[in-house]
N, C-alpha and C positions, 0 to 999 in steps of 0.2 A: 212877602206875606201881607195881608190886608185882614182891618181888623176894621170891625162896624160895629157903634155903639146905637139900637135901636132905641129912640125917642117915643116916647108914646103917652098921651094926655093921659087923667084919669077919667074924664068927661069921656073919651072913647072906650073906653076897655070896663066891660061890666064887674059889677061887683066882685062875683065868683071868681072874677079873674084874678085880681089881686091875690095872691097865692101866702102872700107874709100872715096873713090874719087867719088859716088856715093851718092846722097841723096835720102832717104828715097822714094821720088819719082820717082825717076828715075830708081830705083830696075827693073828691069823684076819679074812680077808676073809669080811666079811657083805654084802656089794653088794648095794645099792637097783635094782629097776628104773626106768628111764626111763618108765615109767607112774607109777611111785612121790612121786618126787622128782628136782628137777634139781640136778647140783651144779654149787656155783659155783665156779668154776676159774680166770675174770677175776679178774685179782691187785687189779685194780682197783675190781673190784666187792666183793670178797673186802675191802679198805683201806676203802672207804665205809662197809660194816655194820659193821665195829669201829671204823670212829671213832664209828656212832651207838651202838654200845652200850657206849664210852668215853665219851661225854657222859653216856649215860643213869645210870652209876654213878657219877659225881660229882655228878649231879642230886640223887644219892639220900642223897652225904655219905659214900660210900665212896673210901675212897683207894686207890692202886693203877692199876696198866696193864694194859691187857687188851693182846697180842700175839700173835702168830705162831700165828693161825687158822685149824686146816686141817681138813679135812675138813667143808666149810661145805658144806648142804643147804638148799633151797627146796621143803621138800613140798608136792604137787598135789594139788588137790582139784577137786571137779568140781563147777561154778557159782560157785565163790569169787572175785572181784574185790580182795580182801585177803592179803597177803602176809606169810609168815613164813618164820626163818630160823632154824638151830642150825647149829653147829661146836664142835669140840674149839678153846679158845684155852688161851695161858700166861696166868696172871694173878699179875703181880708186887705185892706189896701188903707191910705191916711185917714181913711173914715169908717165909719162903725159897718161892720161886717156885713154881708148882705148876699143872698143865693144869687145866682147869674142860669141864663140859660147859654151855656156855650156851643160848641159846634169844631168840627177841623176837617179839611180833607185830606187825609195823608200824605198824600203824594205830591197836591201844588202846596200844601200847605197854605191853605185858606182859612186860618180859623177867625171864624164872628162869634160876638157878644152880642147879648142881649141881658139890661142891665134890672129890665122890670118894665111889668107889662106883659103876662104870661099866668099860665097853670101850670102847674109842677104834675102833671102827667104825662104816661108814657107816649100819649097823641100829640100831646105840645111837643115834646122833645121832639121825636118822629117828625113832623110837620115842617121842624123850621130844619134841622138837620137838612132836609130833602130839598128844601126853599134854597137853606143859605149853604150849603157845603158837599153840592152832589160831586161826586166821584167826578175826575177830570176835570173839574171847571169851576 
């Protein structure tokens, strides 16, 4: 399993990006198509892929909870048989709480972090999903 912790200035990443100063509301909607990616919207399916991507960071020796998951994506690819997932989670850990953009691919189990540096839309998730966690590889 391989986990990446993206670094990124604030000099680089504009204002809007910074996603903490921004409530949920006030996001700019970027919406995926339904050709794009499916989102996961089952609270239950949504509970299954963070508990496996809460074993997967304690596998790795990291401490902390991954919670309150939202904006969970399954992008679609055409011919793929292997599946991956991203969402915006909280991840409580020694220091004060903070959203994470995560990532996995099911099957090698590939999952990346990304710790800040980001928009909490469903094109940022989409985006790095597809960057950092395409199906097979």
């Amino acid at each position: 399993m391989k986990i990446l912790f993206s670094l990124v200035t604030a000099s680089v990443i504009a204002g809007a990006m910074l996603s903490p100063a921004f409530s949920q509301a006030q996001q700019p909607s970027f919406k995926v198509s339904q050709s794009e990616a499916r989102v996961i919207s089952d609270t239950g399916q949504v509970e299954q892929i963070r508990g496996e991507w809460q074993k997967a960071i304690h596998m790795l020796g990291i401490g902390g909870t991954i919670s309150d998951c939202r904006l969970m994506l399954q992008p679609l690819y055409d011919y793929q048989r292997d599946e991956s997932y991203g969402a915006v989670c909280k991840f409580s850990g020694e220091g004060k709480p903070r959203d994470i953009l995560i990532c996995d691919d099911t099957l090698i189990g590939k999952l990346t972090i990304k710790a800040w540096g980001y928009a909490q839309t469903e094109r940022e998730v989409l985006d790095f999903t597809k960057a950092n966690c395409p199906p097979g590889g």
